[in-house]
N, C-alpha and C positions, 0 to 999 in steps of 0.2 A: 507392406512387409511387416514381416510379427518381429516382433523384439523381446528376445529372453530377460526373465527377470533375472535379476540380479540374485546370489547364494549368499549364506550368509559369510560363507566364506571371503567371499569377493567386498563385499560390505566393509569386515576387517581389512583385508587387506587394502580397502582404496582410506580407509582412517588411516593406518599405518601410513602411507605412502602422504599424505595431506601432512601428518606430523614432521614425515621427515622434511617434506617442504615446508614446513613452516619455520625451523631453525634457521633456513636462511633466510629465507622470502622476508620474514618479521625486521630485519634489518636491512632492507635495499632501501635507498634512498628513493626521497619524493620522485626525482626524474626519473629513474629508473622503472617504478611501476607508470608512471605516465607516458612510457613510448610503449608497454606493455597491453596497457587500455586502448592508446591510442590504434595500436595492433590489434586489437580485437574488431573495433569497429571499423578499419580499413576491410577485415578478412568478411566481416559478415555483409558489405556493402559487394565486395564481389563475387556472393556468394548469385546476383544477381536475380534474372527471371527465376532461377529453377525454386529457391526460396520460398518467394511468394506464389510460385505456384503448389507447389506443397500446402506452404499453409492456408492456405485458398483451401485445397482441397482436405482440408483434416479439419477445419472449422467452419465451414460453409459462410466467413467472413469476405466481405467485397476487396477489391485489388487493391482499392482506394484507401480501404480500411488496413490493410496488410504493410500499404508502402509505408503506410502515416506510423504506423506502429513499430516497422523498422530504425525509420529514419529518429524514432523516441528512443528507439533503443541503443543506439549508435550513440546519441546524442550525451544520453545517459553516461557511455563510457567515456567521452572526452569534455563532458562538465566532470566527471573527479580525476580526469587526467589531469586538467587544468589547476583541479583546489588541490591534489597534493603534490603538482611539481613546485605551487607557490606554498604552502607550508604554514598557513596561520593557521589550517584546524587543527594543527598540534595542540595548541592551547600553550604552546609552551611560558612557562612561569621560572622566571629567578630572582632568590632572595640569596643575597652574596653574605657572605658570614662579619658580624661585628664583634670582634673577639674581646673587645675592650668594654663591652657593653653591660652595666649593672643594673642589678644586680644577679645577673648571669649572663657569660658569654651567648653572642646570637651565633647559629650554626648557619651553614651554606646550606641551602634547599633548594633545588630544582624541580621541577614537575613538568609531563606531558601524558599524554597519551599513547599508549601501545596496542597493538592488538589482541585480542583473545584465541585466539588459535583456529581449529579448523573449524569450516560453517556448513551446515547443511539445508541446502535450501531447496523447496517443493517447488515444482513450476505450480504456474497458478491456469487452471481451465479457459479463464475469460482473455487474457490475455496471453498470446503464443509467442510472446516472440518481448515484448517489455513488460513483465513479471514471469519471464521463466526465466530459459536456461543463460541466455547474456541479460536480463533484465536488472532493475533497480537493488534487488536484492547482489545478486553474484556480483555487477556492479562495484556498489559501496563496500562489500567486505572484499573484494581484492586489492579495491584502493586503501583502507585502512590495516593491508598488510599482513590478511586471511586467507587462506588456502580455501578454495567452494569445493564443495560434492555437491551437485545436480541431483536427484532425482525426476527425471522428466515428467511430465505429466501422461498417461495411457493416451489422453484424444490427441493429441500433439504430438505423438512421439518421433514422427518421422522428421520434421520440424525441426524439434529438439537436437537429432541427432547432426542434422546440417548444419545448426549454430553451435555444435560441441567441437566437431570438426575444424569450421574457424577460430574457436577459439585454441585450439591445440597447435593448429595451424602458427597461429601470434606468440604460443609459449615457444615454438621448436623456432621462429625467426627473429624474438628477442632475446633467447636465451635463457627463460626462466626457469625455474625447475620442475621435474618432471610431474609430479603431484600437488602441483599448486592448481589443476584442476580438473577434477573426475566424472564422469556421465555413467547414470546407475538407472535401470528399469525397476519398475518393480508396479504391476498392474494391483495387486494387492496391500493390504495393512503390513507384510510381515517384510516387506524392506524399508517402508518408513520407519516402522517401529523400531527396528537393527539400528539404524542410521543417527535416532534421538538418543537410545538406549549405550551406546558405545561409548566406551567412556574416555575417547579422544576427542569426540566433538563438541567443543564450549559453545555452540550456540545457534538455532535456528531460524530461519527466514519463511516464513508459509502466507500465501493469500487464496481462503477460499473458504468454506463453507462455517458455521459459530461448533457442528457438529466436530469436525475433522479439527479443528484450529482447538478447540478445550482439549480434545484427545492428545493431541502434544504435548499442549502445556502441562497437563495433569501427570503423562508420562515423564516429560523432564523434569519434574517435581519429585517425582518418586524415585530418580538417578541416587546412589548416594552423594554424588555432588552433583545438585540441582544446576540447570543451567538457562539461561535467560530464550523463551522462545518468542522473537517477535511474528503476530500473529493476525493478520488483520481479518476480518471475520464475517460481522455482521452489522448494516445499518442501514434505515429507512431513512434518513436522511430527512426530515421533515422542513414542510416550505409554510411559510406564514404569511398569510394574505391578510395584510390591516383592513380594518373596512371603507375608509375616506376614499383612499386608493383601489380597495377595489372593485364600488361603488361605479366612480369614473372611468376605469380600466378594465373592467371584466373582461371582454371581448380580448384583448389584446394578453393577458395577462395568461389566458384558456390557451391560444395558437402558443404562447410559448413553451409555458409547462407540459402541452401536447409534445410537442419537439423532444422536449427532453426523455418523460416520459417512455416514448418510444425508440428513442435513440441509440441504435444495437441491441435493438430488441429487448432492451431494457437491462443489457447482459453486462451493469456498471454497478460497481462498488457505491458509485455515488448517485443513482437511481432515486431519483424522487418517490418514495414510498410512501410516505404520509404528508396530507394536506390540511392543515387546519386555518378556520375562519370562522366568523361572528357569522349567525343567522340572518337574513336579511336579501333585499332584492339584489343585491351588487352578487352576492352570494349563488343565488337562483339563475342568475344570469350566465355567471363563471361556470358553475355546472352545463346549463345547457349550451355553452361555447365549446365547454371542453369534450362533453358527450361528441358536440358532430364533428371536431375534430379527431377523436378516438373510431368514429365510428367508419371512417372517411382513410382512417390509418389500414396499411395493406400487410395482414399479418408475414412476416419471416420466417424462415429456418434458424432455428438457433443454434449454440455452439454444437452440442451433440444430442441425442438421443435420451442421455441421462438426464442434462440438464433441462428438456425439454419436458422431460415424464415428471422430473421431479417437480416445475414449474405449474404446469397442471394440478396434480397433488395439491399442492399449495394453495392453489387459487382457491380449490375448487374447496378445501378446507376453509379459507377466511372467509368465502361468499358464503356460506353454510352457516356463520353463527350470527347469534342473537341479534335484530337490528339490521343488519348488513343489509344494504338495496344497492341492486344493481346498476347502475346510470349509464352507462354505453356498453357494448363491447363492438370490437370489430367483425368482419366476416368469420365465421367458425371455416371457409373453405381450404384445404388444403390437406396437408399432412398432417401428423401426428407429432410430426416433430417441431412443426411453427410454434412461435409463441403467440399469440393471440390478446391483442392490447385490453384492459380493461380496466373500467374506474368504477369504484363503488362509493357508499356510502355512507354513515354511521354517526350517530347520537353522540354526544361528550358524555354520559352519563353513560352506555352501555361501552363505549372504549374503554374508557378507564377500569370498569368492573371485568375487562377482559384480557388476558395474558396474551390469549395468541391472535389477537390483534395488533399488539405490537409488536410481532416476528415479522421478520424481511420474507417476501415474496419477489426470490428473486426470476424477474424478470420485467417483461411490462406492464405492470400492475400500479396503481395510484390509490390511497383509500381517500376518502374526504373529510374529516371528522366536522359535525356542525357542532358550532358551542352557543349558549346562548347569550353570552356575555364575557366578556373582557377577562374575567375574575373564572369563569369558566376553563374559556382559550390558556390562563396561567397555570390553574390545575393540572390542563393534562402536557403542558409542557414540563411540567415538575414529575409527570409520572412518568414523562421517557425515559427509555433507558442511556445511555450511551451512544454516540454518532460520529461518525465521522465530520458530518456537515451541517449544515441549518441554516436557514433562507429565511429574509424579510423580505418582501413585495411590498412596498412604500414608499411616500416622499418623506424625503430628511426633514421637513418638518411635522408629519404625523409620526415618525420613528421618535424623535424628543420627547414625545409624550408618553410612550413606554418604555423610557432606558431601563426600567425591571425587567423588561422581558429582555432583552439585552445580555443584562445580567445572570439571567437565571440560564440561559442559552450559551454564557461562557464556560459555562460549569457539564454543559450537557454535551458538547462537541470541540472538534480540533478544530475546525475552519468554519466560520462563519460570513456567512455570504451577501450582501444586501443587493436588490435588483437586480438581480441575478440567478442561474441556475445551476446545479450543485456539480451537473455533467461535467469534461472538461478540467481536469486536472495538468494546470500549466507545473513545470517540470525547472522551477526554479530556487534559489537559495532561502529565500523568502514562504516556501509553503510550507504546509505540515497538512500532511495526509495519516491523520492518529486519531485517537481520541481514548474518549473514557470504556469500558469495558461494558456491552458487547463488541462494541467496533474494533476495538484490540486487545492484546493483552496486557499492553502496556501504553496509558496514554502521555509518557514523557517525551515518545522517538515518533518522528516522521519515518513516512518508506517511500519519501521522495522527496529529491530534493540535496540539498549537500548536505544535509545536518544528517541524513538518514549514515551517511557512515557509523557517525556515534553511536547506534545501535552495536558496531562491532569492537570496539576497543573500550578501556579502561583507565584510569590516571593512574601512576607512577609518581613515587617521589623518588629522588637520590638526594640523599642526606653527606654532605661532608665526602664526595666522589672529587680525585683528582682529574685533572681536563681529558686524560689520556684513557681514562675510562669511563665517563661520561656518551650518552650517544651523542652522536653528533648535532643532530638540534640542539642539544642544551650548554654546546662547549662556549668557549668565550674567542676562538678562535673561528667560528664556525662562518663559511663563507657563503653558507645559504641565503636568499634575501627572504626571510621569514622574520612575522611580527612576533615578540617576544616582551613577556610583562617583566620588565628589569625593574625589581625593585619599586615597584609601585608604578613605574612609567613606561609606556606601552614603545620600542626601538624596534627598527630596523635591524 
């Protein structure tokens, strides 16, 4: 079924209507939005078969992959039903006033966090259903007390519009307001661009290409008042194979990073894209483990037709420059639109002299880089750009003998990985899914996890406010069971 874009009239008007939701929405207490979340994920659970068959059929993703993505996304809404009906990520802070104190009275100071107003948030291509329209984004900023506008994704749209449905569904049966959250097409640039460019929207949510994620940022930059786009983007996510370990390990260490490698057809943010390691036989070996596991892999359909043409493009660009050898691919049989696994190879001396070898290729794609030495392997860690992620392949006691690289690796990614593979993003308090720029636009926010709220709000102080105007987290009457910094001492 085709879906009209969105006017730009419709654009304004769905701002308008987010603002006037947000004059009350911004002051419902913690409980209140959490039987609101918790409603969302009740509606999109009974949203049932017809759901995942839809997105079955708009992403040519398996049933298996579809329910696991749901039940992330559900999951999603009542891990921040839970953190704001309990109430500690206010931060809330009180310094009570000592008016007798020299040589100048101390004043009464309160602080928490508030919301920023309405958010606009892009579904993201790879994921249909936990980074779109109820996903991590829309999420966190309804829990921190934000009005969402959707923009659906084009390949998802039909998708989109079942999970807009439940969630409208949960505003008309808790009683929310009526523009705390809106569903907007728009197959084109010119209703993103309305949606950044409006100047009710304080701040946007995007996961998807480094091309599409600058072009917001840059736009929201040029707003007369500039506004914060969280933007997650681009990253090769690089794995480091020590040589002791993988020496000993080749064989086993090939089947894994295989796995990964290929895992959703490589259609993950955290896709293992570059592989670096010291020359040597452990090394020759790792190669030709991984070759006949790559070779052995059964090419997919990927998400769509774009992403597919675009993946090709891509490939067929990296394999083309200086250096570049081929070391496995899978069967070429099939359509047009599979993605077709493949790992190549390249010099530490011709990667680093090369830019668009360190562009994300996304899909199932691996490079290899050989170094000759240790002192080599550091170089071109120091030449990456920005990551999400980064992986060491070793024992904790060959790891001790490079805590520099360690080091240099803290500077260069949000999560660092050790025996382990980059895939697989657990959905906990404890993660951060960020990093330094390309991977986002901002590496201080996760966009998963609880802390990723803080993306949508701001601290407040109240300076010398009587109790009856105070919000209510920061009264002294206040019967919320929230952690609160009294004066240096963290109460109940």
């Amino acid at each position: 079924m085709a879906h009209k874009d969105a006017t730009l009239e419709e654009v304004d008007q769905a701002l308008k209507e987010a603002q006037l939701a947000f004059l009350s929405y911004k002051n419902f207490s913690g409980k209140k939005k959490a039987t609101f979340l918790r409603a969302i994920a009740d509606e999109i659970e009974a949203l049932g078969a017809a759901l995942v068959s839809i997105a079955m059929k708009e992403t040519n993703l398996p049933e298996a992959r579809i329910v696991g993505e749901r039940g992330r996304t559900t999951h999603h809404c009542r891990m921040f039903a839970d953190l704001v009906e309990e109430g500690s990520w206010l931060e809330a802070r009180v310094d009570t006033a000592l008016p007798n104190r020299v040589p100048a009275p101390k004043p009464d100071l309160r602080k928490m966090l508030v919301p920023l107003g309405p958010v606009v948030v892009f579904g993201a291509a790879n994921f249909p259903l936990a980074y779109s329209t109820a996903g991590g984004d829309t999420a966190s900023a309804l829990a921190g007390g934000c009005p969402v506008i959707v923009k659906a994704h084009p390949a998802h749209a039909g998708t989109s519009e079942l999970v807009a449905k439940a969630i409208f569904t949960a505003i008309e049966k808790t009683g929310m307001p009526k523009g705390v959250f809106q569903h907007l097409y728009g197959a084109g640039f010119e209703v993103g661009q309305a949606l950044v460019k409006n100047p009710l929207t304080k701040a946007v949510g995007f996961t998807g290409s480094l091309a599409g994620g600058k072009a917001l940022f840059d736009l929201a930059n040029q707003r007369p008042e500039p506004i914060p786009v969280f933007a997650e983007m681009s990253s090769i996510n690089p794995i480091i194979l020590l040589p002791e370990t993988l020496n000993r390990d080749a064989d086993k260490t090939a089947a894994t990073l295989a796995g990964s490698i290929t895992l959703g057809v490589g259609q993950f943010c955290t896709n293992p894209g570059l592989i670096l390691a010291i020359e040597g036989a452990g090394l020759d070996q790792f190669i030709k483990s991984l070759g006949t596991e790559i070779e052995k892999a059964i090419p997919s359909t990927m998400l769509h037709q774009g992403i597919a043409d675009n993946y090709s493009k891509k490939l067929k660009n990296a394999l083309a420059q200086k250096g570049v050898k081929v070391e496995a691919s899978a069967s070429a049989e099939g359509t047009s639109a599979q993605g077709r696994p493949t790992v190549a190879s390249v010099s530490a001396s011709d990667f680093a002299k090369n830019p668009a070898l360190a562009e994300e290729v996304f899909g199932p794609f691996s490079l290899i880089v050989r170094c000759k030495d240790m002192k080599e392997l550091n170089t071109v860690v120091n030449y990456a750009h920005g990551q999400l992620t980064a992986s060491i392949i070793a024992d904790e006691s060959e790891i001790l003998n490079y805590k520099s690289l360690i080091n240099s690796l803290v500077e260069k990614a949000g999560r660092l990985v050790i025996n382990g593979v980059p895939t697989g993003v657990e959905v906990v308090a404890a993660q951060n899914h960020g990093g330094p720029f390309p991977a986002t636009t901002d590496s201080r926010f996760t966009a998963v996890g609880t802390d990723s709220i803080k993306r949508f709000v701001r601290p407040v102080s109240f300076q010398n406010f009587p109790d009856t105007l105070l919000p209510d987290e920061l009264k002294e009457s206040n019967p919320l069971t929230i952690w609160r910094l009294y004066n240096g001492e963290w109460r109940k």
